[in-house]
C-alpha positions as a Python dict, from the first residue, in 0.01 Angstrom:
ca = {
    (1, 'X'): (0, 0, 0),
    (2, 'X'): (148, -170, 354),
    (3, 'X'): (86, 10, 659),
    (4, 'X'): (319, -145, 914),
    (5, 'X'): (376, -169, 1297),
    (6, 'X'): (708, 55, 1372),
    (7, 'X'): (1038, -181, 1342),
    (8, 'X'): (1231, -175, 1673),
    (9, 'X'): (1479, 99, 1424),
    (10, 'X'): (1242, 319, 1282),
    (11, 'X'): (1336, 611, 1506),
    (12, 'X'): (1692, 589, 1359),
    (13, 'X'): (1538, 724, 1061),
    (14, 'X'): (1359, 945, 1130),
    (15, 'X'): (1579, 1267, 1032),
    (16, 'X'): (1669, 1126, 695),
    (17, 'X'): (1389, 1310, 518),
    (18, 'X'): (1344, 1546, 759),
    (19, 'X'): (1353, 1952, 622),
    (20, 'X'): (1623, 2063, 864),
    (21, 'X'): (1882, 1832, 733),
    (22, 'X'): (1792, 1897, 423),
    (23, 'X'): (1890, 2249, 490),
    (24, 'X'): (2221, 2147, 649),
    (25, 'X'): (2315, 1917, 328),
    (26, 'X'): (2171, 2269, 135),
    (27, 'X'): (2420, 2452, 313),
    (28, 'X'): (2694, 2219, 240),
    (29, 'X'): (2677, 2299, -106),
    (30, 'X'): (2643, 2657, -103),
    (31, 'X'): (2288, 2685, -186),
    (32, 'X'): (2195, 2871, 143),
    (33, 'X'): (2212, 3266, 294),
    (34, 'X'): (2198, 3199, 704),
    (35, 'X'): (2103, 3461, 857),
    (36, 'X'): (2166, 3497, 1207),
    (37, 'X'): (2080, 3874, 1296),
    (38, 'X'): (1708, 3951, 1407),
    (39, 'X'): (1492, 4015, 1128),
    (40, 'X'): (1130, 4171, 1118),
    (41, 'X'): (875, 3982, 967),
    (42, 'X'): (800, 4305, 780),
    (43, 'X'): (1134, 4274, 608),
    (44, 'X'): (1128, 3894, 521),
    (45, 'X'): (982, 3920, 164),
    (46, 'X'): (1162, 4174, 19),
    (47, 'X'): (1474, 3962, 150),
    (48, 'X'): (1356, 3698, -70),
    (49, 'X'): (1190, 3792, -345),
    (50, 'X'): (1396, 3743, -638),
    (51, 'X'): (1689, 3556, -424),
    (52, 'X'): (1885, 3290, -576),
    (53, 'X'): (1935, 3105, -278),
    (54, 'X'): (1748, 2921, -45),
    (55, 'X'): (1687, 3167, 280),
    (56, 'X'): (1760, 3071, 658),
    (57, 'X'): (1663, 3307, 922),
    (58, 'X'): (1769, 3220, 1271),
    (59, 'X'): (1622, 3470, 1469),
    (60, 'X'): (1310, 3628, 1326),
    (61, 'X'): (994, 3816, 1505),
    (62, 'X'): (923, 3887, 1827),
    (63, 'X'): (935, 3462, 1920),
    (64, 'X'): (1298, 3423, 1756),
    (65, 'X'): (1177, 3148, 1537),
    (66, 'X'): (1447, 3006, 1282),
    (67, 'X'): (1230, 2973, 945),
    (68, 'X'): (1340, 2895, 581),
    (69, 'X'): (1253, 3034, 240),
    (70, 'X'): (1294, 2995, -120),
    (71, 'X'): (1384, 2609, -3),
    (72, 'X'): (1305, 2450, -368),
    (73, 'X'): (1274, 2778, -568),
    (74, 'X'): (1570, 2618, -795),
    (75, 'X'): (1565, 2316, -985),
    (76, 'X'): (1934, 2190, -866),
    (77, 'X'): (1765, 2198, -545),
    (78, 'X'): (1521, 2019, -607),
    (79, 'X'): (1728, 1756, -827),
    (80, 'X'): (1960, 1724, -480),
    (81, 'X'): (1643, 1641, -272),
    (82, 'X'): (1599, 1357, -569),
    (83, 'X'): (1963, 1282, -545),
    (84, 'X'): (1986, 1326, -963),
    (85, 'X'): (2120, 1576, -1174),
    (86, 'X'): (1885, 1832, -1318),
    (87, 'X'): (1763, 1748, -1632),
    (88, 'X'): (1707, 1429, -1486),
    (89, 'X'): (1411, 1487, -1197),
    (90, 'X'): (1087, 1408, -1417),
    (91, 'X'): (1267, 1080, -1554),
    (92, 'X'): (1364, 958, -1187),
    (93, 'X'): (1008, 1033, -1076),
    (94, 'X'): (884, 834, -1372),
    (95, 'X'): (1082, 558, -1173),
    (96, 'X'): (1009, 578, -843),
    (97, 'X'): (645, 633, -901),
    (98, 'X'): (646, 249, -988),
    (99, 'X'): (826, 162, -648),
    (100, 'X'): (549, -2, -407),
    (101, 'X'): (459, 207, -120),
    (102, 'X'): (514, 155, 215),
    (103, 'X'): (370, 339, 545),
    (104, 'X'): (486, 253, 890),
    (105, 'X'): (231, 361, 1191),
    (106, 'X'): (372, 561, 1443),
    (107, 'X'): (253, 611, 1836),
    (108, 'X'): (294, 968, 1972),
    (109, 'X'): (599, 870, 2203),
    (110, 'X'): (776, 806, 1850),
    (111, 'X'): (711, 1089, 1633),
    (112, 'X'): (920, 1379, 1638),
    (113, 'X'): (633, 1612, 1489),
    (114, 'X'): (437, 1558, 1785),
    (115, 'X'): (705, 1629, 2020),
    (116, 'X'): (522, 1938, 2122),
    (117, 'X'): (152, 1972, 2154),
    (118, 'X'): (-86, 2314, 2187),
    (119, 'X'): (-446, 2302, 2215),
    (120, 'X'): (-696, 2537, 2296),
    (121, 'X'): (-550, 2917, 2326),
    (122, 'X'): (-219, 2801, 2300),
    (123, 'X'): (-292, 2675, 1955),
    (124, 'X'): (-256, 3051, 1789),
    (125, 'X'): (-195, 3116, 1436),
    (126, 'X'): (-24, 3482, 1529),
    (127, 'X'): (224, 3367, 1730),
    (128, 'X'): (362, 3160, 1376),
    (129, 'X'): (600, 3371, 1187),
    (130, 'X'): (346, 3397, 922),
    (131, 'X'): (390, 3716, 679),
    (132, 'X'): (284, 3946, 422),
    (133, 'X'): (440, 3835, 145),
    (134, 'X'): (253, 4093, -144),
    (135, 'X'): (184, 4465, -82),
    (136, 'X'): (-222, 4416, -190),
    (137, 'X'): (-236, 4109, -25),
    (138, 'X'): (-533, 4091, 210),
    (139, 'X'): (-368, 3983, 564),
    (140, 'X'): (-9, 3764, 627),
    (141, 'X'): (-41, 3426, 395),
    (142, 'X'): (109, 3084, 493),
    (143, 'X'): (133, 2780, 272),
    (144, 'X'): (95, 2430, 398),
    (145, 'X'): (74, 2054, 258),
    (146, 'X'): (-284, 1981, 325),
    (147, 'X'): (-402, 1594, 428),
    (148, 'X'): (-786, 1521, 472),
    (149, 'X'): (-999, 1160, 456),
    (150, 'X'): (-1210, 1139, 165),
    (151, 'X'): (-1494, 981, 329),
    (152, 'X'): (-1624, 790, -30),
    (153, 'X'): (-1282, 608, -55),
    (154, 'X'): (-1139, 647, 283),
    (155, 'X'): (-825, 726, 97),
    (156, 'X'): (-603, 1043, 208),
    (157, 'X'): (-574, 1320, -50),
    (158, 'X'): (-266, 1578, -30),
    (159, 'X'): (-260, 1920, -207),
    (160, 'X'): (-38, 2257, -136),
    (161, 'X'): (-263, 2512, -26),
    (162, 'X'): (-277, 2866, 73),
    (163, 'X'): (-408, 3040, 379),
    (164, 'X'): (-467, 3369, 531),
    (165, 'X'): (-478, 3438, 866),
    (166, 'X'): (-825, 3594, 969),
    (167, 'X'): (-732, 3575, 1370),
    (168, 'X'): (-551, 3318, 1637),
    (169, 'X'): (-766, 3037, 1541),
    (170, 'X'): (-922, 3073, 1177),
    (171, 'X'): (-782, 3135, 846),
    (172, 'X'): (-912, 3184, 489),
    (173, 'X'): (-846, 2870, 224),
    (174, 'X'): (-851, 2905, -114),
    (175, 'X'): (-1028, 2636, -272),
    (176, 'X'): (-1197, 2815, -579),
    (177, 'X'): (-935, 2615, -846),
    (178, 'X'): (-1059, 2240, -967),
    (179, 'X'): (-906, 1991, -699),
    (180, 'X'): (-945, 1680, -507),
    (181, 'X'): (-1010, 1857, -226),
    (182, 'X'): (-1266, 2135, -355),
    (183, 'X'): (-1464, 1834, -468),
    (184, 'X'): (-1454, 1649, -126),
    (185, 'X'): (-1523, 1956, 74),
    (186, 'X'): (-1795, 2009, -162),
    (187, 'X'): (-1969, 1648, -55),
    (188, 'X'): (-1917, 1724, 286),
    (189, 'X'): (-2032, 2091, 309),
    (190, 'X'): (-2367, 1963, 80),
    (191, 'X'): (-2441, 1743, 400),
    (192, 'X'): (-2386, 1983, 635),
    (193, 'X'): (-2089, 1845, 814),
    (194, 'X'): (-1728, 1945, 879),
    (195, 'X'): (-1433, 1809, 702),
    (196, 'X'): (-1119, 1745, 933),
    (197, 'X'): (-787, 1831, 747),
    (198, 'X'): (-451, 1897, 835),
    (199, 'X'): (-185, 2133, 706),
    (200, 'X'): (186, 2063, 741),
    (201, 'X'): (391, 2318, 732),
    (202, 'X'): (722, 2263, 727),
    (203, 'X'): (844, 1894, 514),
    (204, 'X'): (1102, 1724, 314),
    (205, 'X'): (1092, 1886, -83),
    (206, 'X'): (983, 1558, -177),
    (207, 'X'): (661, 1565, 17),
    (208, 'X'): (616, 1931, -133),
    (209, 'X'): (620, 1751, -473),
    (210, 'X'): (434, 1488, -420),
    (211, 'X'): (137, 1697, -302),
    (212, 'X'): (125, 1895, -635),
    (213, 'X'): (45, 1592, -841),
    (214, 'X'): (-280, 1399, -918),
    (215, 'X'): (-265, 1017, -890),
    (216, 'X'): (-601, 885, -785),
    (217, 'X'): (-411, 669, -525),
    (218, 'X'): (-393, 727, -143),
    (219, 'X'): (-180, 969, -150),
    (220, 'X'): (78, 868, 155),
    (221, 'X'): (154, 605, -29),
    (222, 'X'): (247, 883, -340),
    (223, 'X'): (496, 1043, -78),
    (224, 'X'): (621, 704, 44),
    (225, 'X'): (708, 646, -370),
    (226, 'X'): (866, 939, -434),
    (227, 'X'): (1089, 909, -130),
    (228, 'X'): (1210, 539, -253),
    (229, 'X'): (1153, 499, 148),
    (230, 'X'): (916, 382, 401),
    (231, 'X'): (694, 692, 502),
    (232, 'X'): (649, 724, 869),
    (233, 'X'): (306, 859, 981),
    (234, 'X'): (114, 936, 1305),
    (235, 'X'): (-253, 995, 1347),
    (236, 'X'): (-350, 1353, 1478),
    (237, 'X'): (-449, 1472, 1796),
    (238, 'X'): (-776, 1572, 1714),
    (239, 'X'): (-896, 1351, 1414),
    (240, 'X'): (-817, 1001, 1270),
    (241, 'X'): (-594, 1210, 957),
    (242, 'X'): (-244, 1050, 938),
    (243, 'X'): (33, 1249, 864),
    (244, 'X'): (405, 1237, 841),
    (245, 'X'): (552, 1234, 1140),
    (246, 'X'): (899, 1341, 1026),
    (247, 'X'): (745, 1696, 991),
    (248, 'X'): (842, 2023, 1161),
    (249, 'X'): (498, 2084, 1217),
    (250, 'X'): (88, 2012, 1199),
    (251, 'X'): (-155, 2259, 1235),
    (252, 'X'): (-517, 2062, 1251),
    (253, 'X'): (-862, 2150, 1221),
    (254, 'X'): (-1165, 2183, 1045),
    (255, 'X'): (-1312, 2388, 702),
    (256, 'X'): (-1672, 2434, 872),
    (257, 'X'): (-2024, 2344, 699),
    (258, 'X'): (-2097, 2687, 590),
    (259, 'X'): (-1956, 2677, 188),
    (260, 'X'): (-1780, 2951, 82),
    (261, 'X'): (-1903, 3197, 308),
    (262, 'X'): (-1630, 3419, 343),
    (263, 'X'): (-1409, 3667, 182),
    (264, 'X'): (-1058, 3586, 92),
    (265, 'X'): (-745, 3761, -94),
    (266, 'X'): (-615, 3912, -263),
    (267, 'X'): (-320, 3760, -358),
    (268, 'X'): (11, 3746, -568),
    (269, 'X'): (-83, 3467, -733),
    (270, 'X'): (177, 3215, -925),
    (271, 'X'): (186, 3359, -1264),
    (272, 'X'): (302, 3637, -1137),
    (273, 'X'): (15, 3941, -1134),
    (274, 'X'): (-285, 3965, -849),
    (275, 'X'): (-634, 3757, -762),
    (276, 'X'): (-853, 3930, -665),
    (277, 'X'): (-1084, 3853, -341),
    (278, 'X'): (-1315, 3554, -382),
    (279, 'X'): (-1538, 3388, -96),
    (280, 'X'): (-1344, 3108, 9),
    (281, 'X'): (-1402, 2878, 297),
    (282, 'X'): (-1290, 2866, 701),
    (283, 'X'): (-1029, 2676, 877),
    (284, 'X'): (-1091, 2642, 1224),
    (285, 'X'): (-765, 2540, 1436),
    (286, 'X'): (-769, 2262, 1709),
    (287, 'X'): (-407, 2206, 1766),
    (288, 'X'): (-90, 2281, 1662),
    (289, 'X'): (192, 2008, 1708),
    (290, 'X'): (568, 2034, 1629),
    (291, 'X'): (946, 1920, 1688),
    (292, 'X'): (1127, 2091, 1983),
    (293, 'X'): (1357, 2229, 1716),
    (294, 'X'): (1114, 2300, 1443),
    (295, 'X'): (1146, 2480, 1130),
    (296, 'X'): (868, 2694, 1002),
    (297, 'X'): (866, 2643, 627),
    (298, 'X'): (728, 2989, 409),
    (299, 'X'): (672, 2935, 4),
    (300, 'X'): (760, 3207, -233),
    (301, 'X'): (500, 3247, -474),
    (302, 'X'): (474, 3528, -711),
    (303, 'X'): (670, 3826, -839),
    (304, 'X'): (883, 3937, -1140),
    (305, 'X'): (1094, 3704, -1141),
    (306, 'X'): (866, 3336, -1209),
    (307, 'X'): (1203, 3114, -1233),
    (308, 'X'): (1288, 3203, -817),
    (309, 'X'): (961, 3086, -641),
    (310, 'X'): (863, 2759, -484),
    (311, 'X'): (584, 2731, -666),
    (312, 'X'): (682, 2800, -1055),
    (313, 'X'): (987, 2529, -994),
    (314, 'X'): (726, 2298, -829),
    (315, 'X'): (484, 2331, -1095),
    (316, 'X'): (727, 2273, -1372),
    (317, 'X'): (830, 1907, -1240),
    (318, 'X'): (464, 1829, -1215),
    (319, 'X'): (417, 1974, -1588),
    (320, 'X'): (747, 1802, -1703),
    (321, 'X'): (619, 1468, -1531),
    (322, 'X'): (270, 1494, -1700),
    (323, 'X'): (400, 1534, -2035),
    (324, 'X'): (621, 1228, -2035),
    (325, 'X'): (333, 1024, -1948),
    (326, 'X'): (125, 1234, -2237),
    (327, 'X'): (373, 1139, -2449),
    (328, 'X'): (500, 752, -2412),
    (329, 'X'): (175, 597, -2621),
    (330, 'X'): (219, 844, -2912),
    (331, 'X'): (626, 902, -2915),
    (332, 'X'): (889, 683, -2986),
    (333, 'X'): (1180, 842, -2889),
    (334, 'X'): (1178, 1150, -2667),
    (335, 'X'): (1500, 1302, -2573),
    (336, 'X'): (1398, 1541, -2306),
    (337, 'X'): (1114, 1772, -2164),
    (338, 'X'): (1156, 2072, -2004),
    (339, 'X'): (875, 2309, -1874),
    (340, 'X'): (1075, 2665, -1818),
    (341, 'X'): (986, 2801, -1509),
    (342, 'X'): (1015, 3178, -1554),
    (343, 'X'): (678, 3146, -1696),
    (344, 'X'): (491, 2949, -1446),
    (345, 'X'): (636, 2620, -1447),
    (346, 'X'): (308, 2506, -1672),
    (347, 'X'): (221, 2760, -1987),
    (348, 'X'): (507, 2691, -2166),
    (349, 'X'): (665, 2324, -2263),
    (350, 'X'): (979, 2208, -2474),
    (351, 'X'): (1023, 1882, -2639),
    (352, 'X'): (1307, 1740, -2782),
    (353, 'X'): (1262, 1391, -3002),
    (354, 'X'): (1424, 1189, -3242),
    (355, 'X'): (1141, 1134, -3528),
    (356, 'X'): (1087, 814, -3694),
    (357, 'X'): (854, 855, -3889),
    (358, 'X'): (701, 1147, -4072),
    (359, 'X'): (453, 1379, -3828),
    (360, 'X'): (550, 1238, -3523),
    (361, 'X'): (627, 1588, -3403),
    (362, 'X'): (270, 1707, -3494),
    (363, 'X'): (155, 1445, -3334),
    (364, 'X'): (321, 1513, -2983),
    (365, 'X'): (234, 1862, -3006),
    (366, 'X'): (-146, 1766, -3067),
    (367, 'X'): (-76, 1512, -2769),
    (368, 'X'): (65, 1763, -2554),
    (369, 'X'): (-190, 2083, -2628),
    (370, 'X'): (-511, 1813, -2593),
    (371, 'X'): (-412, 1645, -2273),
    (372, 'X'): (-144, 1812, -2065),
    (373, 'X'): (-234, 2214, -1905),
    (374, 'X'): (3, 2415, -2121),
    (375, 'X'): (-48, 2689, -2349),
    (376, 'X'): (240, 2681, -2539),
    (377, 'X'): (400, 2344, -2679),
    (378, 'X'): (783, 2346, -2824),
    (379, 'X'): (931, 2017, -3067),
    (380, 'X'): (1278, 2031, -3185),
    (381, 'X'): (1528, 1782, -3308),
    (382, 'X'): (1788, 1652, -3064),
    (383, 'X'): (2061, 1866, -3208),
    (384, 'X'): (1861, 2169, -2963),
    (385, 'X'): (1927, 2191, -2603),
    (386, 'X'): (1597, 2254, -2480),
    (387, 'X'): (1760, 2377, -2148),
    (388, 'X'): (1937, 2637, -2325),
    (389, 'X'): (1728, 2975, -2418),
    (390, 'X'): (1981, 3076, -2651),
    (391, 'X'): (1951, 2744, -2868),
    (392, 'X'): (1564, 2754, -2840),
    (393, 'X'): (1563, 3120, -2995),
    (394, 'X'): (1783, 3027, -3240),
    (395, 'X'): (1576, 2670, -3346),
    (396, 'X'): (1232, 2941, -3358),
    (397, 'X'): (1424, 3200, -3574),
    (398, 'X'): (1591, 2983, -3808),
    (399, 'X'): (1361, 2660, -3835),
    (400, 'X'): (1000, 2765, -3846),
    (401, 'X'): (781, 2943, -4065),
    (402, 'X'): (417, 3059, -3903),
    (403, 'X'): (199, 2967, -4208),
    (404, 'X'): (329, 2591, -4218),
    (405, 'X'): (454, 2517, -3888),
    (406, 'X'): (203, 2690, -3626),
    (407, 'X'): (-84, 2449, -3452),
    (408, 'X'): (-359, 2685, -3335),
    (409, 'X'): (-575, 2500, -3104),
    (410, 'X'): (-872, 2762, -2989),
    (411, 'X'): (-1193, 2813, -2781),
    (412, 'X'): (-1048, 2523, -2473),
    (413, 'X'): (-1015, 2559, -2117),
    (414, 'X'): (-689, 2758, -1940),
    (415, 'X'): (-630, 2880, -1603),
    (416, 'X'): (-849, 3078, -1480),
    (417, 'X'): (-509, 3285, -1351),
    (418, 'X'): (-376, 3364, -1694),
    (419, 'X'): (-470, 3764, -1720),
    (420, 'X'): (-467, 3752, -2085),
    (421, 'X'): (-801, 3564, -2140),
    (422, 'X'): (-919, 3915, -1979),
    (423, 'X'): (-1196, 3695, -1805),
    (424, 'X'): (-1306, 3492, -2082),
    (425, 'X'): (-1375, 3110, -1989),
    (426, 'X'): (-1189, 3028, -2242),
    (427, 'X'): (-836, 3086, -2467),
    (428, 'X'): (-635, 2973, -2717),
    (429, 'X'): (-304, 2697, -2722),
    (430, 'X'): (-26, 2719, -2984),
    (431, 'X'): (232, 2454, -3086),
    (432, 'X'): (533, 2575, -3281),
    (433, 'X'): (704, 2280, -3476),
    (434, 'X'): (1096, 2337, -3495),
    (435, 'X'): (1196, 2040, -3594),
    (436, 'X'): (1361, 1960, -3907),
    (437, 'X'): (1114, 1780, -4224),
    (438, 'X'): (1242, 1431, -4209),
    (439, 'X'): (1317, 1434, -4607),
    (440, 'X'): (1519, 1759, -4530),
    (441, 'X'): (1644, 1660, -4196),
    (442, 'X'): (1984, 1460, -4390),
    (443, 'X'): (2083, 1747, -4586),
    (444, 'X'): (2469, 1872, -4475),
    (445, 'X'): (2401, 2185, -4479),
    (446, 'X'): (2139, 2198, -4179),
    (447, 'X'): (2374, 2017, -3976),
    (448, 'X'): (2544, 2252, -3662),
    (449, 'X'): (2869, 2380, -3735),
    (450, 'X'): (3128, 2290, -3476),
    (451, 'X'): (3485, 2303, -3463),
    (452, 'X'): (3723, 2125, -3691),
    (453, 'X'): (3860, 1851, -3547),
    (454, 'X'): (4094, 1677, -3829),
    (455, 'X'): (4051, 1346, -3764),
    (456, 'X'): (4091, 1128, -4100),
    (457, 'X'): (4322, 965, -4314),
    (458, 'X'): (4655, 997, -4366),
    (459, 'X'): (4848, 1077, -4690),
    (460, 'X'): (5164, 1087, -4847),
    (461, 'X'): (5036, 1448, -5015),
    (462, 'X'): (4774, 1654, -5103),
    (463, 'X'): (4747, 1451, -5445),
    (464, 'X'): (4737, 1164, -5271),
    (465, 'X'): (4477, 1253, -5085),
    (466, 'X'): (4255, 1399, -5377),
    (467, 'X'): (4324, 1063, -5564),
    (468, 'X'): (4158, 868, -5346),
    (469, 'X'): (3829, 1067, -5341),
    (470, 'X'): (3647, 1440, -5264),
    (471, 'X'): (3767, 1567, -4964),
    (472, 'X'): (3683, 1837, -4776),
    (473, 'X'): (3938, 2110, -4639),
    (474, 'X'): (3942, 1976, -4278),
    (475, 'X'): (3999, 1624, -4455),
    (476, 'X'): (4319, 1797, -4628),
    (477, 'X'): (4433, 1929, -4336),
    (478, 'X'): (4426, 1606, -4149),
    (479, 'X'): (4524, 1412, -4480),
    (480, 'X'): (4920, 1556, -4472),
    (481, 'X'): (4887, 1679, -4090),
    (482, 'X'): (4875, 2029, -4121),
    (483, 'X'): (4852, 2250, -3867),
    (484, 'X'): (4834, 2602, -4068),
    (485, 'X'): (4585, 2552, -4399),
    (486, 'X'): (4750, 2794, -4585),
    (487, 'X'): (5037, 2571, -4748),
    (488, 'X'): (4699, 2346, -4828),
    (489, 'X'): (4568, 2651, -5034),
    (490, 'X'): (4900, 2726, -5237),
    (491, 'X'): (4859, 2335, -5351),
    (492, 'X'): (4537, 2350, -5459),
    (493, 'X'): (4595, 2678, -5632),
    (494, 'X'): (4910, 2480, -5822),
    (495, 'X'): (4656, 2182, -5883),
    (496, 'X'): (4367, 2422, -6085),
    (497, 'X'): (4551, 2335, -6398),
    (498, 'X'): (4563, 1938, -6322),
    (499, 'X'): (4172, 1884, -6321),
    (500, 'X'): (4080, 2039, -5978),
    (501, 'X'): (3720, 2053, -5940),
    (502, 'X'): (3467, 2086, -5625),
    (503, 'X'): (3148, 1877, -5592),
    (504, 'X'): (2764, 2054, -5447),
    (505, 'X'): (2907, 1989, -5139),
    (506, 'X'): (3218, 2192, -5174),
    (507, 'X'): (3468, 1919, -5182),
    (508, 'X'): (3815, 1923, -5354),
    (509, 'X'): (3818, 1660, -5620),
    (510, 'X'): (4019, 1558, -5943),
    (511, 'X'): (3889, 1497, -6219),
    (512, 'X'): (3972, 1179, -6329),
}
C-alpha cells in the first residue's frame, strides 16, 4: 500500500466519494423520498421500516439536522455506488479487489471531515439525531464504520458496528460476535490498557462495504480498492487512527480496560427477531469532528421485511463475494451467485453453473456449506435465473427429489443469531442439488419451452419438406411460410395414407 503526500489537486476530489453526492446522484434517479417538513426522532423508524427508497430528512429533532436512511437497503443502489448493473456487484469487486491501493495523507486544513471540531462537553452523543429504532430496544442505537490500530501489526482494521447511547459521552458496543476487533480489544483489555478507535458515521456505500469484509490486509487500503481511487485520510484529533477524511463525520474515543463490564441491548438484530442483553464493553467519547454541511448517516437493521435494510443487502454482497472465491479452485464455470437478501443476506445462497463434468455441482455445494457462512446452498443449471424466485421454485418443484438430491451437513457452527438452533452451539446446513444429471441433461424434453419462432428452411410444400427429413410442426410452419397451422394439419391429415409417420420425438416423417 502507498501512503502519499497530498498532490497540489487532491482537494478537487474530495466530494467524489463523498455520501451527500451520492444522495444527490440517488435522487437523480428516483431512488430517494426528501423530506423537508420537521420530523420527530420518535417518528423516524416507522417512516422507514419497510421503505423502498432511500430516506432524506431535512429537518429532523430539536437541532434540525438533515440525516439519511435506508441509503444501500437495495441492491440497484448499491450496484450505482459500484457504477455496474446489479447482478454484476460481487464480480466487479472480484476486480477491483486486485487494484493496488493507494492512501494520500491529509493535514487538518485539508480535510473536509474535520472542518468542525468538539471536544470536551461539546462532544455529546444526545445532541446526534440518534434513535430508537426497535420498540424492546434498550436506549436510541447508532451504527458507525469503526477504525482502530492493531498494535501486533500496526495495521488498521475496519468493521460496522453498533452502539447504544448510555449518556453524552459513553455508549454500549457490541462486540460479543467473532471479529477482528473483539480479538484486538481482547489483547488490549488482557493488559490493562485502552484501545483508541474511531467510528464514522456517515461515508460513501463503498466504505460501508468494505468494512463488512475480512481481508487480513490494512484495511484503508481495502476501501482505497474498492473505490478504484486514491483514499484520502487524516489522522484524528485525539489518537494516531487515520480515517477518511471525505466523511460527514468522526466520533473518537476509547473502549476502556474494564472487559465486558457492562450491560447492553436488546436489540432488533439482522435476521430479523430480538438479542437479548449481553455485557458488552464502553466507548468513551473524546471528540466529535464533522463537515459544516454534514450528513448523519442511520442503518436500518431488522424487521419483517429482511430484503429493505442496510444490513441484509450489505451482508449479501459480502456472502455473494465469499462464495465466488469458495468456488474458483473447485468450479469451472459458474454463471452467477446470488445470496437473497430477504433472509439475511447470508443463510441462504444460489448458484448457477455450467457442469463439465459429472458431480461438479455436489462438489460446489460441499465447497460452499464447508467454507462459506450459509445455511442453505442452491445449484441449478444455467437455463434458471437465480434472481428470479419464481424460476427458483419452479427448478426445486420440478428438478429435485429429497432422498437423492439433499446434502445434510450436521452438528457445525451457525450464527449464534439464528433463533432456530433454540440456543444450541450448534445446527445443521442443507444443499439442495437442482441441476439437471449430466447423462439426462441432453434429453429434449427437459429443455424450457419458449415461443415458436419459425425460423428454418424453406420449401416448395409440405411434401417437400417431409422428403427431406423429420420435421417438427414449427419446422412445417416455417418450411411453406405459414402463418395459421391449420392448413398444415389438413395436409398431414391428406398425407396419413402416403406413409406419414412420427419419430420418439414427435416429428412428422415419411416413410420412405
Amino acid at each position: 500500500m502507498d501512503a502519499k503526500s497530498p498532490p497540489n489537486n487532491a482537494r478537487n476530489d474530495l466530494d467524489r466519494f463523498r455520501l451527500r453526492r451520492f444522495m444527490e446522484d440517488l435522487i437523480d434517479c428516483g431512488e430517494v423520498e426528501v423530506r423537508d417538513d420537521r420530523v420527530d426522532l420518535a417518528d423516524l423508524a416507522t417512516i422507514m421500516q419497510g421503505n423502498a427508497k432511500a430516506l432524506w430528512f431535512r429537518n429532523v429533532g430539536d437541532e434540525k439536522m438533515e440525516l439519511v436512511g435506508n441509503v444501500v437497503a437495495g441492491r440497484n443502489r448499491l450496484a450505482r455506488a459500484f457504477e455496474v448493473e446489479p447482478r454484476q456487484v460481487a464480480l466487479e469487486m472480484q476486480r477491483r479487489l486486485r487494484l493496488k491501493p493507494e492512501i494520500i495523507n491529509l493535514g487538518r486544513a485539508d480535510a473536509p471531515v474535520q472542518e468542525v471540531v468538539l471536544q470536551g462537553a461539546d462532544s455529546d452523543l444526545t445532541k446526534l439525531p440518534v434513535h430508537l429504532q426497535h420498540a424492546a430496544d434498550g436506549a436510541p442505537y447508532m451504527a458507525a464504520l469503526d477504525y482502530v490500530i492493531d498494535p501486533a501489526t500496526g495495521m488498521t482494521n475496519s468493521g460496522y458496528r453498533r452502539l447504544m447511547l448510555r449518556g453524552p459521552h459513553e455508549a454500549g458496543v457490541d462486540l460479543n460476535a467473532p471479529s477482528d476487533l473483539r480479538a484486538i480489544y481482547m489483547a488490549a483489555s488482557a493488559r490493562g490498557e485502552k484501545l483508541p478507535i474511531a467510528f464514522v458515521v456517515g461515508a460513501h456505500p463503498i466504505d460501508l462495504v468494505s468494512a463488512t469484509m475480512r481481508v487480513p490486509v490494512d484495511e484503508l487500503g481495502l476501501v482505497s480498492s474498492l473505490r478504484g481511487a486514491p483514499l484520502p485520510v487524516v489522522k484524528c484529533i485525539t489518537s494516531d487512527i487515520r480515517v477518511p477524511a471525505d466523511a460527514e463525520m468522526v466520533i473518537e474515543g476509547y473502549l476502556d480496560e474494564r472487559g465486558y463490564s457492562e450491560k447492553e441491548g436488546p436489540y432488533g438484530e439482522y435476521l430479523g427477531y430480538y438479542g437479548g442483553v449481553k455485557m458488552n464493553p464502553v466507548f468513551h467519547v473524546t471528540a466529535i469532528t464533522h463537515r459544516h454541511d454534514a450528513l448523519f448517516l442511520t442503518t436500518t437493521i431488522s424487521g419483517n421485511r429482511m430484503d429493505l435494510t442496510d444490513t441484509s443487502n450489505l451482508e449479501a454482497l459480502r456472502c455473494e463475494l465469499n462464495v465466488w472465491e469458495a468456488l474458483k479452485p473447485v468450479v469451472r464455470e459458474p454463471i452467477a451467485v446470488y445470496a437473497p437478501v430477504a433472509s439475511g443476506g447470508s443463510m441462504s445462497v444460489r448458484v448457477s453453473l455450467k457442469q463439465r463434468y459429472p458431480g461438479e455441482a455436489r462438489t460446489a455445494l460441499y465447497t460452499i456449506l464447508g467454507s462459506v457462512g450459509v445455511k442453505n446452498a442452491f445449484v441449478v443449471d444455467p437455463d434458471i435465473d437465480i434472481f428470479s424466485n419464481e424460476q427458483m421454485e419452479w427448478a426445486l418443484g420440478t428438478r429435485f427429489q429429497p432422498d437423492k438430491d439433499l446434502i445434510i451437513v450436521s452438528g457445525v457452527r451457525l450464527s449464534p443469531l439464528d433463533p432456530s438452533l433454540h440456543g444450541s452451539p450448534v445446527g445443521a446446513k442443507a444443499g439442495y442439488d437442482l441441476t439437471w444429471p449430466m447423462q439426462h441433461a441432453a434429453r429434449w424434453e427437459l429443455s424450457t419451452p419458449t415461443p415458436p419462432t419459425y425460423a428454418g428452411e424453406k420449401f416448395a410444400s409440405i411434401r417437400a419438406a417431409l422428403e427431406d427429413g423429420p420435421k417438427r410442426f414449427e419446422a412445417l410452419m416455417a418450411a411453406v411460410g405459414s402463418r395459421d397451422g391449420r392448413e398444415i394439419v389438413r395436409e398431414l391429415h391428406r398425407l396419413r395414407d402416403k406413409g406419414l409417420e412420427r419419430d420418439d420425438q414427435g416429428r412428422y416423417f415419411l416413410k420412405k
